[in-house]
C-alpha positions, 0 to 999 in steps of 0.5 A, a space after each residue: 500500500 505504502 509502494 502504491 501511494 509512493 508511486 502515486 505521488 510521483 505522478 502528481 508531481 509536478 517533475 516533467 516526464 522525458 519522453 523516450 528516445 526515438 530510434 535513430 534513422 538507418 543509415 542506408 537511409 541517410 546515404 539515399 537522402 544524401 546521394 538524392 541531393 547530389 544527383 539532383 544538384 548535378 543535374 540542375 547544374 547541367 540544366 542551367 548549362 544546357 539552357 546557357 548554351 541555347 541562349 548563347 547560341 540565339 543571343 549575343 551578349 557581353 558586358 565588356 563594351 564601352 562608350 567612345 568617340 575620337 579624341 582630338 588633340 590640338 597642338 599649337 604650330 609655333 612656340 610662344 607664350 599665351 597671352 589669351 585662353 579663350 575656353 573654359 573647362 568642359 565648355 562646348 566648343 564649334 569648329 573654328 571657334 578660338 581657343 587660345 592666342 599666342 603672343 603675336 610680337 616676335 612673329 610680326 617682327 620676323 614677318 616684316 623683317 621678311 617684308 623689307 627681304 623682299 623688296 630688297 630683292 625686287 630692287 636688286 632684281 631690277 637692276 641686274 635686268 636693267 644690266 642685262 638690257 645694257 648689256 644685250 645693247 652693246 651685243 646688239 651695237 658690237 654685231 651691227 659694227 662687225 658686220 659693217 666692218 666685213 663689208 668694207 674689208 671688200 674694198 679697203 683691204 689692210 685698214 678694213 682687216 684691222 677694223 674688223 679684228 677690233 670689231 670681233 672682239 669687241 662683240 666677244 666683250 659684249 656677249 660675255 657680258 651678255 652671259 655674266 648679266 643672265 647668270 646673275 638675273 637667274 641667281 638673283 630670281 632664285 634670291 626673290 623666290 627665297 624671299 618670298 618662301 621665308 615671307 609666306 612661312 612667317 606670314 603663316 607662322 603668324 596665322 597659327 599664333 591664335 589656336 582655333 578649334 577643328 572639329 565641334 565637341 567639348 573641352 577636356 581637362 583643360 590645364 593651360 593658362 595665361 602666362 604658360 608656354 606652348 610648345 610647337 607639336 606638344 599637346 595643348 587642348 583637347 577635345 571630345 569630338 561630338 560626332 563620332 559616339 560609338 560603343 564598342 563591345 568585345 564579343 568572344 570569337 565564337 560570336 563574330 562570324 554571325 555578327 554582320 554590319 547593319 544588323 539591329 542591336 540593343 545597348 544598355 548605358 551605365 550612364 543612363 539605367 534602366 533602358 535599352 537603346 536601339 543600335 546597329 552594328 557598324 563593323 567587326 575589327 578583322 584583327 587584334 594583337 596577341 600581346 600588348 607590347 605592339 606598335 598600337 595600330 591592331 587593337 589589343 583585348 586582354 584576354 585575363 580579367 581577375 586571373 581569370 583567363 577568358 578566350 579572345 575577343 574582337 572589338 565590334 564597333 556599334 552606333 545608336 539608332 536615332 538616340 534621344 536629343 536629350 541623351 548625353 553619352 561619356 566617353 569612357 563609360 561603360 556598357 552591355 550590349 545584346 545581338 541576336 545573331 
């Protein structure tokens, strides 16, 4: 009796009961389960692999393309200093208009000094003519005298002879002196010609003391100021040529044999999210350069990115079809673009 209130007791305590253990799972069964999750991860694998490859093979895309246009670089003509900077930092510009005025002093001072070398040659061009003129004169009088002189040696023998004699080499006299005249109209014409070269290569070298833009665009990083001096042949200004936009877009090769000029392709611009913009492929570079260290004229892809090592590319040069007037593209900027081949 004792033992039976003991245990009833024990069960209107307030102590939780613990459940009995379950048995555990066989472990056959736990291989199953785990093979089941492999075969079903392998395969999905494969099936975004088969699903990538029919995309791939109806659609062209890569997101290793870019917005460019020509860059043009104007270098003055003429060494100077600037005394005038007409353009400011990334202010757009129209062809012709003036970007910079070099110091026109030094340069007008050469071209008078050129000025007076001309007319200093006019004048010594006219005074060997007129020497020349004497010259072919006397010429003209010795041949007459001769040939009077031959005729009376018919009739006067002995006086006739020695007249005639004089008379000969009095027309030698005059025609070297015909030939000295000549030589020195034609060194003195060659004087004048020289002149005139140095004048027109001052007169020009004047003209390129003001810097004019050549094509419309926008000023890039500009650096140069008043007081700066600008080099013949080294780089002053640069300018974002506003005609020539493009993309370009580096396809893999496997892509380039079905991407042809003229067909429709759509571009989306970092720049400008969340639209796609109409373009057409302009032209597919027919080579590339296997290493970076060439003479810069066949483009160079590198065919690593993140030591990731990637198959060739080929630039593919795409233009914006009617694109939006209020659309402002950046040279540099990157790109994604999709073809349908």
């Amino acid at each position: 009796m004792r033992a039976h209130v003991v245990a009833m007791s024990n069960m209107t305590s307030n102590e939780p009961i613990e459940p009995e253990p379950s048995a555990p799972l066989p472990a056959a069964s736990t291989e199953r389960q785990r093979a089941f999750r492999l075969v079903v991860g392998i395969a999905c694998l494969l099936a975004l692999l088969a699903v990538w490859q029919v995309l791939t093979s109806f659609v062209a895309y890569t997101d290793d393309a870019y917005v460019t246009t020509n860059f043009v670089t104007i270098a003055p003509q003429v060494t100077g200093v600037i005394v005038s900077v007409n353009v400011a930092n990334d202010q757009e510009v129209r062809r012709g208009d003036l970007l910079a005025v070099i110091d026109k002093v030094p340069f007008q001072l050469v071209v008078d000094q050129r000025k007076a070398a001309v007319q200093e040659a006019a004048v010594n061009h006219k005074l060997v003519n007129d020497e020349l003129k004497a010259a072919q004169d006397r010429l003209a009088a010795a041949t007459a005298a001769l040939q009077q002189a031959s005729g009376d040696q018919k009739q006067v023998a002995l006086t006739a002879a020695d007249m005639v004699s004089a008379q000969q080499r009095e027309q030698v006299a005059a025609r070297e002196a015909v030939d000295k005249a000549s030589q020195s109209v034609v060194n003195q014409d060659a004087v004048a010609a020289q002149a005139k070269a140095a004048l027109a290569l001052a007169e020009w070298q004047l003209s390129q003391t003001e810097i004019h833009t050549p094509a419309d665009g926008t000023v890039n990083n500009l650096s140069v100021s008043v007081g700066d001096t600008a080099s013949a042949g080294k780089a002053l200004v640069g300018i974002v040529d506003a005609a020539g936009w493009r993309i370009v877009a580096n396809y893999k090769e496997n892509y380039i044999r079905s991407l042809k000029p003229g067909k429709a392709a759509w571009v989306w611009l970092d720049t400008h999210p969340w639209r796609l913009y109409r373009a057409r492929i302009e032209g597919v570079s027919r080579g590339i350069s296997r290493g970076p260290n060439q003479d810069g004229i066949l483009p160079y892809v590198a065919p690593t990115t993140d030591w990731i090592r990637l198959g060739r590319r080929f630039p593919v040069t795409l233009k914006l079809a009617d694109p939006p007037s209020d659309l402002t593209l950046y040279m540099g900027s990157d790109a994604s673009t999709l073809i349908f081949p």
